[in-house]
N, C-alpha and C positions, 0 to 999 in steps of 0.2 A: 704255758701261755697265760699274760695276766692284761687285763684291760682295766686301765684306770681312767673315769672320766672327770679331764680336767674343767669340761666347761659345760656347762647346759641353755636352752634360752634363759634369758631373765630380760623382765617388761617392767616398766615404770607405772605401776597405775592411776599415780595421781595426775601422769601424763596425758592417759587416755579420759581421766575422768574432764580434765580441764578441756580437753578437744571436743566432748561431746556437751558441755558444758557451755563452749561458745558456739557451736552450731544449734544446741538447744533443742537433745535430740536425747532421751531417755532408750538405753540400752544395756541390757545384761546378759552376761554370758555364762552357760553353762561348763564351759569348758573346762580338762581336767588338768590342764597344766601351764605355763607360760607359754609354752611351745606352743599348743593346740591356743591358746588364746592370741597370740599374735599373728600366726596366721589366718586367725580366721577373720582378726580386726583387717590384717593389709585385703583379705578378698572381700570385705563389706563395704572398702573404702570405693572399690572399683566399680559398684553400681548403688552406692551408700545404701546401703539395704539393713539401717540398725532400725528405723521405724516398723517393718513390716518385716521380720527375719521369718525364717521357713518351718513351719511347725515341722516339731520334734528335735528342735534344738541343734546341738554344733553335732551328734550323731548322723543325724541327716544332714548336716552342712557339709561338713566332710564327706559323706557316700553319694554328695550330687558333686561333687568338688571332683573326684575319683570318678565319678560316670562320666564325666562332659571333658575329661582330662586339662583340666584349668591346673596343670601342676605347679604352675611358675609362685603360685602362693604360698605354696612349703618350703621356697626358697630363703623363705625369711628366717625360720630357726635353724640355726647350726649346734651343732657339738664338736667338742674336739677328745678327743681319746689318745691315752699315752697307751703304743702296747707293745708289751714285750713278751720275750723268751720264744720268739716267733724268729723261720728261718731267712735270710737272703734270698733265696726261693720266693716265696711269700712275695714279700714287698715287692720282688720283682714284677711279680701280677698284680700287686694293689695298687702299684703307682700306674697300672696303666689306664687307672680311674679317673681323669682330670677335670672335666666339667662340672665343676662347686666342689674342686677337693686342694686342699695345702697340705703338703706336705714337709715334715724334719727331723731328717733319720742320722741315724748315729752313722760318723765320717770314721771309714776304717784309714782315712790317709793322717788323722790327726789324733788316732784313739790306737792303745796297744791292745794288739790281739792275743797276746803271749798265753793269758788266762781266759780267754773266751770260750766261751760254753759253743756246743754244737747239739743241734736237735733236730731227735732222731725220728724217723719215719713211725707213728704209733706201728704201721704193719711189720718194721721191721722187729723193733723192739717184743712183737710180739713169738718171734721164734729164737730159741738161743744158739744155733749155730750160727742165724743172719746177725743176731746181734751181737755177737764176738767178732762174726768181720768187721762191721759197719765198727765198734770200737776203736779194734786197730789198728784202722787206719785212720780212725779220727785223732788219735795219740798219735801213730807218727807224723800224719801232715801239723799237729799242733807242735811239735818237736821241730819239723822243718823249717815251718816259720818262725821259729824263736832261732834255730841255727843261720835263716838266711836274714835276719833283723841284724844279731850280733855281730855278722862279719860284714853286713852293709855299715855297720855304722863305726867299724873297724876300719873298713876301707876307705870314706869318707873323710876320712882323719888324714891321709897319706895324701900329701897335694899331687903326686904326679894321677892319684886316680880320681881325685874329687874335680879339678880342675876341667876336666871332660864334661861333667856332673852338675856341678855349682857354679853359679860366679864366684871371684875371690871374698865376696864383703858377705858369703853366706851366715846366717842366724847358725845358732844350734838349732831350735828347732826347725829351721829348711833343712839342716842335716836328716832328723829327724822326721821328717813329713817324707823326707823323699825315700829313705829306707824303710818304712813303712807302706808306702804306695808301691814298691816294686817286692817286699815280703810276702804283701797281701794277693798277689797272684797263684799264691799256692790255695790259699782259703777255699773251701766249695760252698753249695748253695745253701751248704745245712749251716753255713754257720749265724751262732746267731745274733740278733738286730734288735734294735728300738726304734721305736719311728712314733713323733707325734702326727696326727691326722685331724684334718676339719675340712667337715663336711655341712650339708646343706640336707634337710630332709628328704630335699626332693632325689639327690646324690645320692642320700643313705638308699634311698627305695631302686633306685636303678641298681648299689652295689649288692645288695640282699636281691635281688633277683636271679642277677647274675651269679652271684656265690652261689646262694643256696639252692643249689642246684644238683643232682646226685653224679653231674655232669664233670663239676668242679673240683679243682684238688681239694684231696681230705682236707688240708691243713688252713687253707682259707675255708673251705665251707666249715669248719669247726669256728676260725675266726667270725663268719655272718654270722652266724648262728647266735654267739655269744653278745654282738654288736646288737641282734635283732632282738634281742631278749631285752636288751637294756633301752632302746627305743621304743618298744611296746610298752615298758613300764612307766617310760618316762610321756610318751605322749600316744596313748592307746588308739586314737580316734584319728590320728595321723596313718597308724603301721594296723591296727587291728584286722585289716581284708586276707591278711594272711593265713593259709592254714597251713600248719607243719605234719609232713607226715615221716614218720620216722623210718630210718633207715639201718641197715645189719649192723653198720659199725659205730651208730652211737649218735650220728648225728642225724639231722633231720634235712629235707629239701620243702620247701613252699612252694605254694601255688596260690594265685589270688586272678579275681577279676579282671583285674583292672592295672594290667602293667604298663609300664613306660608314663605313668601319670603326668 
């Protein structure tokens, strides 16, 4: 599993400098990142509270933000994450995340599986009888699907069979898109995917709730986990209510205050 982040907030500051500027209204922020900075300018705009801000700075702005559940202010910074080497399985529970989520996952109808990778259960992996079966039958169904790609796309060639199949004015690739869509029936959950994601802070804290949980499959809560670490870093005073407590197999589950923000 690798998590590459393609995007992070970014704020214009000469933008905010000119806004406060003409309202004529001196204010500074401590905060520790774009992220933590712009959410905290959209929730000052909503009772203009840059004259008089709340001692102890955007630490305490954020843990009254989190106590009074004002979360709709974290909706302003997003990120997006490219991640891979993560299974079919997976995404199948990550897209059921929709409120401030985008998602663009890799199309097994227009992408050849012939060499795709399949990934394995860490617990199976971790015995060598379970991981000999689980191998071979990842070989053979990878074998099956290149045997039923080659003879769909054999049979698609012979008009008395495509003709059922295609219209007559079909592309090569509709040949191709469609013997890959009925190949990929054999594929199981393990195989595996990429998928870009973007989300909203406030998204990110519902999915890290819900992951990181000791409730949750291994293999996303290894995904929050990793997501959660790169949000904390990136804006501490957003994610920091979190405490992780670790778990037998490596990863960890949270608990905070202050859920459903």
């Amino acid at each position: 599993m690798r998590v590459y982040v393609l995007s992070r907030p970014s704020i214009d500051t000469i933008e905010i400098k000119d806004f406060l500027d003409d309202i004529n209204m001196p204010w500074k922020s401590d905060a520790r990142s774009e992220a933590e900075l712009l959410c905290e300018l959209a929730g000052r705009i909503c009772y203009m509270s840059f004259a008089k801000p709340r001692p102890g700075g955007v630490s305490a702005y954020f843990k009254h933000i989190k106590e009074s559940g004002h979360g709709s202010v974290l909706e302003h910074a997003s990120w997006t994450f490219l991640i891979t080497g993560i299974s079919r399985s997976l995404t199948h529970e990550l897209v059921r995340h929709r409120a401030g989520f985008a998602f663009s996952q890799l199309s097994q109808r227009y992408v050849d599986e012939s060499n795709t990778e399949f990934i394995e259960p860490d617990i199976i992996a971790s015995d060598h009888e379970m991981h000999t079966i689980w191998s071979e039958t990842m070989q053979h169904i990878r074998n099956a699907y290149i045997r039923l790609y080659e003879l769909l796309e054999k049979r698609l060639q012979e008009p008395h069979f495509s003709h059922r199949w295609l219209p007559s004015n079909a592309s090569a690739t509709d040949k191709r898109k469609i013997a890959r869509q009925a190949a990929r029936s054999v594929l199981p959950n393990a195989t595996e995917t990429k998928i870009v994601v973007t989300a909203n802070a406030r998204s990110w804290r519902h999915f890290v709730e819900q992951r990181c949980s000791r409730h949750a499959d291994y293999e996303i809560r290894k995904l929050a986990n990793t997501i959660l670490d790169i949000l904390s870093e990136d804006a501490p005073h957003l994610f920091n209510d979190y405490q992780c407590v670790p778990l037998n197999d490596g990863t960890y589950e949270i608990t905070t205050n202050y859920r459903k923000v």
